[in-house]
C-alpha positions as CSV (number, residue, x, y, z in Angstrom):
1,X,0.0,0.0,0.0
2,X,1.4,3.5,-0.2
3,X,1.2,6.3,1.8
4,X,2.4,9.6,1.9
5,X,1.9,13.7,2.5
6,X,1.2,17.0,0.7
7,X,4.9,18.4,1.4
8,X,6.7,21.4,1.1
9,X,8.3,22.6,-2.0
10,X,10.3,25.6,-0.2
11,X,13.1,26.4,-2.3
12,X,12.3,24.8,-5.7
13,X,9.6,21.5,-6.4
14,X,12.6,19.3,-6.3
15,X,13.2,20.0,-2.0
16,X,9.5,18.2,-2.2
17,X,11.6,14.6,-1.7
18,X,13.6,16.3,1.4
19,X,10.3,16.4,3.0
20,X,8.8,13.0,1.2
21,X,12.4,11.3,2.8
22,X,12.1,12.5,6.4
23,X,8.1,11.4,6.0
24,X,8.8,8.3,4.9
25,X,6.7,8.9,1.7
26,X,5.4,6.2,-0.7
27,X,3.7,8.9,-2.3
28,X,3.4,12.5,-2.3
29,X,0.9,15.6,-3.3
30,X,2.1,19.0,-3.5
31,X,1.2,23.0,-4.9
32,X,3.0,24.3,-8.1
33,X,3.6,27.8,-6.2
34,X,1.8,29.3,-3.5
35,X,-1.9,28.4,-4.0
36,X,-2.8,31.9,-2.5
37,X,-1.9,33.4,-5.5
38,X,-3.5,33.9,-9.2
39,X,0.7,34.2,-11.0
40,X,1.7,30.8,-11.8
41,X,5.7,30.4,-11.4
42,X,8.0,30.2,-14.1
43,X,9.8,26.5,-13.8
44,X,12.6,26.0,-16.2
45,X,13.7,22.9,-18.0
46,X,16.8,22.7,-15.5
47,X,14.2,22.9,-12.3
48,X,12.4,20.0,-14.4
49,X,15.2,18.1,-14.2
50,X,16.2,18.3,-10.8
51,X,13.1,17.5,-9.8
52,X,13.1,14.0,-12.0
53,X,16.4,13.4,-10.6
54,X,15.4,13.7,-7.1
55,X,12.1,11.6,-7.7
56,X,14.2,9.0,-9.4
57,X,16.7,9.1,-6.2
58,X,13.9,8.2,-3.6
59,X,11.5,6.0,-2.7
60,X,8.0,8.1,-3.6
61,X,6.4,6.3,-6.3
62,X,3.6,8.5,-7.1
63,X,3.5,12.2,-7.3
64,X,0.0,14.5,-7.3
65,X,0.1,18.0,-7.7
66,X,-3.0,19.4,-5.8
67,X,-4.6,23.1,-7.9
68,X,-4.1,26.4,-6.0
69,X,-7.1,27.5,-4.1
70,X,-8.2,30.0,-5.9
71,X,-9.7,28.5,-9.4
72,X,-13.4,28.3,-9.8
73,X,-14.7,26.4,-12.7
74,X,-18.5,26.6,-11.3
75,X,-18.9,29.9,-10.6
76,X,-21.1,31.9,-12.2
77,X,-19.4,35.3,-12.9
78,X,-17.2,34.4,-16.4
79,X,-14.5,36.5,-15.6
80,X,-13.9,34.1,-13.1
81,X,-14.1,31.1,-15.1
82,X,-11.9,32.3,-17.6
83,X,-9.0,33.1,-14.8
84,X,-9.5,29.9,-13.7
85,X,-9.4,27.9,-16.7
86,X,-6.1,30.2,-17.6
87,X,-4.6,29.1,-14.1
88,X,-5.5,25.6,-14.4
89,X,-3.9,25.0,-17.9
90,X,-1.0,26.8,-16.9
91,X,-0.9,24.4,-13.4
92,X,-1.5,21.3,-15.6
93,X,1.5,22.0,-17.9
94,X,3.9,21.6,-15.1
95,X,2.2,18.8,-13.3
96,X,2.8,17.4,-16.9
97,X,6.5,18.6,-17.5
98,X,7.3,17.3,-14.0
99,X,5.7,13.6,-14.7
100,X,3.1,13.9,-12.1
101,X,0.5,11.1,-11.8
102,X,-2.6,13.8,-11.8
103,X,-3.5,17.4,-11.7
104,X,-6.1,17.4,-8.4
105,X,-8.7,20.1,-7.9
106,X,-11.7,21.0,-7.2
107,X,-15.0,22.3,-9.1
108,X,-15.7,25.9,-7.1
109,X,-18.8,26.9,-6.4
110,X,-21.5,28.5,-7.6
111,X,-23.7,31.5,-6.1
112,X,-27.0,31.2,-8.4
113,X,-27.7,27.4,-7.8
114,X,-26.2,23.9,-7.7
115,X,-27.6,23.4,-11.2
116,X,-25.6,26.1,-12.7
117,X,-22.8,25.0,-10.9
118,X,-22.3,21.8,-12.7
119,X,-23.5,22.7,-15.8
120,X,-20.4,25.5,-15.4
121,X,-18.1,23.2,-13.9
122,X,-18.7,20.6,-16.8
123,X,-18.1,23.4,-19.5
124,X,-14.8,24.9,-18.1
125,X,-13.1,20.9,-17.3
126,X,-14.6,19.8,-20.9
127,X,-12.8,23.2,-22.6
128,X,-9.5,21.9,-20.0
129,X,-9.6,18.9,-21.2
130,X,-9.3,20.3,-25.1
131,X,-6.6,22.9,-24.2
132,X,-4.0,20.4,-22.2
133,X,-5.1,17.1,-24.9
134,X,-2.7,16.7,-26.9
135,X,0.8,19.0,-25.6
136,X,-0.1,18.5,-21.8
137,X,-2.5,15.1,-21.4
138,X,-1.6,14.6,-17.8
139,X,-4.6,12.9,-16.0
140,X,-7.2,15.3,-14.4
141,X,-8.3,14.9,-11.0
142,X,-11.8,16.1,-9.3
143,X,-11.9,15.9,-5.9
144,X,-15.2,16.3,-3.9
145,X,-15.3,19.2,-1.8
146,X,-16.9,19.8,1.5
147,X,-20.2,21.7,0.7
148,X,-20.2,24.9,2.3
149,X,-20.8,28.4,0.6
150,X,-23.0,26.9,-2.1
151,X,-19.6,24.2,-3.2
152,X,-20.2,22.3,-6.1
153,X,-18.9,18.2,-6.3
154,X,-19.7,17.8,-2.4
155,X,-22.1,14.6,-2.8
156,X,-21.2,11.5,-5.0
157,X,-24.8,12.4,-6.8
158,X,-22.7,15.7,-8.3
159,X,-19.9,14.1,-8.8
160,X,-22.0,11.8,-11.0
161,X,-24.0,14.8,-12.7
162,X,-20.3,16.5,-13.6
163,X,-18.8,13.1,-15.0
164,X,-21.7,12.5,-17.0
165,X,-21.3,15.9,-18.3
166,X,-17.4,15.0,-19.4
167,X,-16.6,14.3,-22.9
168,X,-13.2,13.2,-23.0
169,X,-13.3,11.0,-20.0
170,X,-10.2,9.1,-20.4
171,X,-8.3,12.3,-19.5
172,X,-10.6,12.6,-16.0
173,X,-10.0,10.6,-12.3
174,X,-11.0,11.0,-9.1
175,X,-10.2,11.5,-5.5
176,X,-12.1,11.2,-2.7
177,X,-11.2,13.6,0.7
178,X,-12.7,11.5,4.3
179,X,-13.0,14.5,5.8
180,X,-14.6,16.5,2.9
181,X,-16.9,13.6,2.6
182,X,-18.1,13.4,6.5
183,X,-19.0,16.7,6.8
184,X,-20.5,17.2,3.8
185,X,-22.9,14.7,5.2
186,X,-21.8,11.1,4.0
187,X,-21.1,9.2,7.1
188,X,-18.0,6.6,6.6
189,X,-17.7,5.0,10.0
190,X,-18.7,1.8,9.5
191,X,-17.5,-1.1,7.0
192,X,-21.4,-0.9,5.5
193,X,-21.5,3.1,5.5
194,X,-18.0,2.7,3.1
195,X,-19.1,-0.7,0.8
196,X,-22.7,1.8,0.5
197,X,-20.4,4.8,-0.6
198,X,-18.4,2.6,-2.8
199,X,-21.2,1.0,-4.5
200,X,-22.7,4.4,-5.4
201,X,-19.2,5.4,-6.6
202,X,-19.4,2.5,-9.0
203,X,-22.7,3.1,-10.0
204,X,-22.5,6.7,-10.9
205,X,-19.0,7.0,-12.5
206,X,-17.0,3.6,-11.8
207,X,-14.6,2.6,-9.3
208,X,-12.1,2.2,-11.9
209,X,-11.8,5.8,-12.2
210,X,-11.2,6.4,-8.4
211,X,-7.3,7.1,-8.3
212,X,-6.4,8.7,-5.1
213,X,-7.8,9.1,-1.2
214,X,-7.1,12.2,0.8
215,X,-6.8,10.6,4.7
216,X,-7.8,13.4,6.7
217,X,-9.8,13.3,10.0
218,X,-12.2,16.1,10.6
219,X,-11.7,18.7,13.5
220,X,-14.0,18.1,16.9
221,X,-17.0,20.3,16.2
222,X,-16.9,19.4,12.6
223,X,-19.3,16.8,12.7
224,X,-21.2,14.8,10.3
225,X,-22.8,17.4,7.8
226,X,-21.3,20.0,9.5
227,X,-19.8,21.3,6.2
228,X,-17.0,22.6,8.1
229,X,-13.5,21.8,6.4
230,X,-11.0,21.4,9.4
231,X,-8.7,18.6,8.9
232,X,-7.6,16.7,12.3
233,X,-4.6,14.1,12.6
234,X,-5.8,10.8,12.3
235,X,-8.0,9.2,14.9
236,X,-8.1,12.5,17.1
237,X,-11.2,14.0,15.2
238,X,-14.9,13.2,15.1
239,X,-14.0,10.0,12.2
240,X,-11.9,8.2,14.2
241,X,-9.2,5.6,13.8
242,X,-11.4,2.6,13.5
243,X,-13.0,4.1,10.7
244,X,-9.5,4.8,8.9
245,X,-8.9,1.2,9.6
246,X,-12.0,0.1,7.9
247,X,-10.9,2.3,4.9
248,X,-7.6,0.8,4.8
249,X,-9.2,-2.7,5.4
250,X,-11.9,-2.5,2.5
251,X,-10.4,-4.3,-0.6
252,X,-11.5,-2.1,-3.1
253,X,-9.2,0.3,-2.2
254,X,-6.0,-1.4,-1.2
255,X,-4.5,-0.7,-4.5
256,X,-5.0,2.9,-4.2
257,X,-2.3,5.7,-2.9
258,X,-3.2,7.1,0.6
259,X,-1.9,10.9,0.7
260,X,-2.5,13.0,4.0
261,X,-3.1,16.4,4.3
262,X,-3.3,16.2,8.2
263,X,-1.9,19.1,10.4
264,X,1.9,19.5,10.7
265,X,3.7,21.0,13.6
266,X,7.4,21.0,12.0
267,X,8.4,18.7,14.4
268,X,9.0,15.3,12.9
269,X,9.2,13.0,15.4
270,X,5.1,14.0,15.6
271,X,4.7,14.7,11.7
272,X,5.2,11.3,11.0
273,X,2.5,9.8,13.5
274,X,0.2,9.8,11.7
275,X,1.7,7.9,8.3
276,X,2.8,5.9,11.1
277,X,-0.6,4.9,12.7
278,X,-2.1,4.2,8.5
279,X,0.5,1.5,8.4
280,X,-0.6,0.2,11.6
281,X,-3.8,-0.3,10.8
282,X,-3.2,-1.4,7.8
283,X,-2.4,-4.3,9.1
């Protein structure tokens, strides 16, 4: 099985396996530039390189480059849509250039209705998709989101609405955040609240076209539906560990890459709990 963390790319994408080493990383997600910002960096061919070299020189066998925050493909002001289709292309190109296993991101939101919203969201990955074919064809992740402020992709039923809506669906995956998914109402518990979520997975899209999991636990207070996105470390929020064990326990999923975006303190005697206690209860 392989786990791993969104890591720091401080000092050029290549310092991402100084971080991935320390970690113990089997595979790792991390941001382009500073996800705060609209500007996408400038990486030269030489950056590219040092960054293969130091991929090749570790033990991290999948890499996932997660969007920057700001992108909205959903929303419903076009001026928006436009930025953000600009900013993903631009994202997707490097995720490409560096060899990254997907492009992750999510579909915005959308202040008129949810209906709009994926209609939107559906137009601006379709025109992504067309833009990045056939120079940049790296694999283009949706991740469900958490639901609040009218969010768009929070409920497998979207999900299923946007991937009915894409064209070009060999260039599209999926991953699926625990935390994003408990508050936004799904419950995952139990081994029969996950086998129910995964059997409306594969109904609505296909479990084949499920490619990553985000491990995160969700805050106390952030309860089930709470559509509050706070992650916790694992087993010290309202999921719990026995439900991360059921995950990691539930065939299906086995195969898959486990990447966490848990709290970090800097200290990594406590960082690495938590990639620690997967592996445990894995077992």
């Amino acid at each position: 099985m392989l786990f791993g963390y969104h890591v720091s790319t401080a000092g050029g994408l290549h310092n991402a396996f100084k971080d991935a080493e320390e970690l113990t990383c089997d595979v790792i997600q991390i941001f382009i530039g500073s996800p705060q910002v609209w500007q996408t960096p400038q990486v030269s061919d030489k950056e590219i390189e040092k960054f293969k070299t130091a991929w090749k020189n570790s033990r991290v066998k999948q890499v996932l480059v997660h969007s920057a925050y700001l992108p909205n493909p959903a929303s419903h002001k076009m001026t928006l849509r436009n930025f953000s289709l600009k900013k993903l292309k631009e994202e997707a190109k490097i995720a490409y250039r560096i060899g990254a296993d997907g492009y992750n991101f999510h579909c915005g939101s959308n202040q008129n209705s949810n209906q709009e919203g994926v209609k939107l969201a559906i137009k601006t990955l379709n025109r992504l998709a067309e833009l990045t074919d056939e120079k940049w064809p790296v694999r283009l992740i949706i991740e469900n989101d958490a639901g609040a402020g009218n969010r768009i992709g929070d409920t497998i039923e979207e999900l299923g609405a946007i991937w009915k809506g894409i064209k070009n669906k060999k260039r599209f995956g999926f991953c699926l955040d625990t935390c994003h998914l408990f508050v936004s109402g799904t419950d995952l518990r139990t081994q029969k609240n996950i086998s129910d979520l995964l059997r409306k997975f594969d109904r609505l899209i296909g479990l084949k076209h499920l490619k990553f999991i985000h491990m995160n636990d969700a805050r106390r207070g952030c309860g089930l539906g709470s559509k509050k996105d706070r992650h916790a470390n694992i087993g010290k929020g309202e999921i719990g560990a026995q439900a991360f064990k059921n995950w990691l326990h539930t065939a299906k999923l086995r195969k898959l890459p486990f990447i966490l975006e848990t709290p970090r303190t800097g200290n990594i005697k406590e960082d690495i709990k938590d990639i620690k206690l997967l592996r445990k209860l894995a077992k």
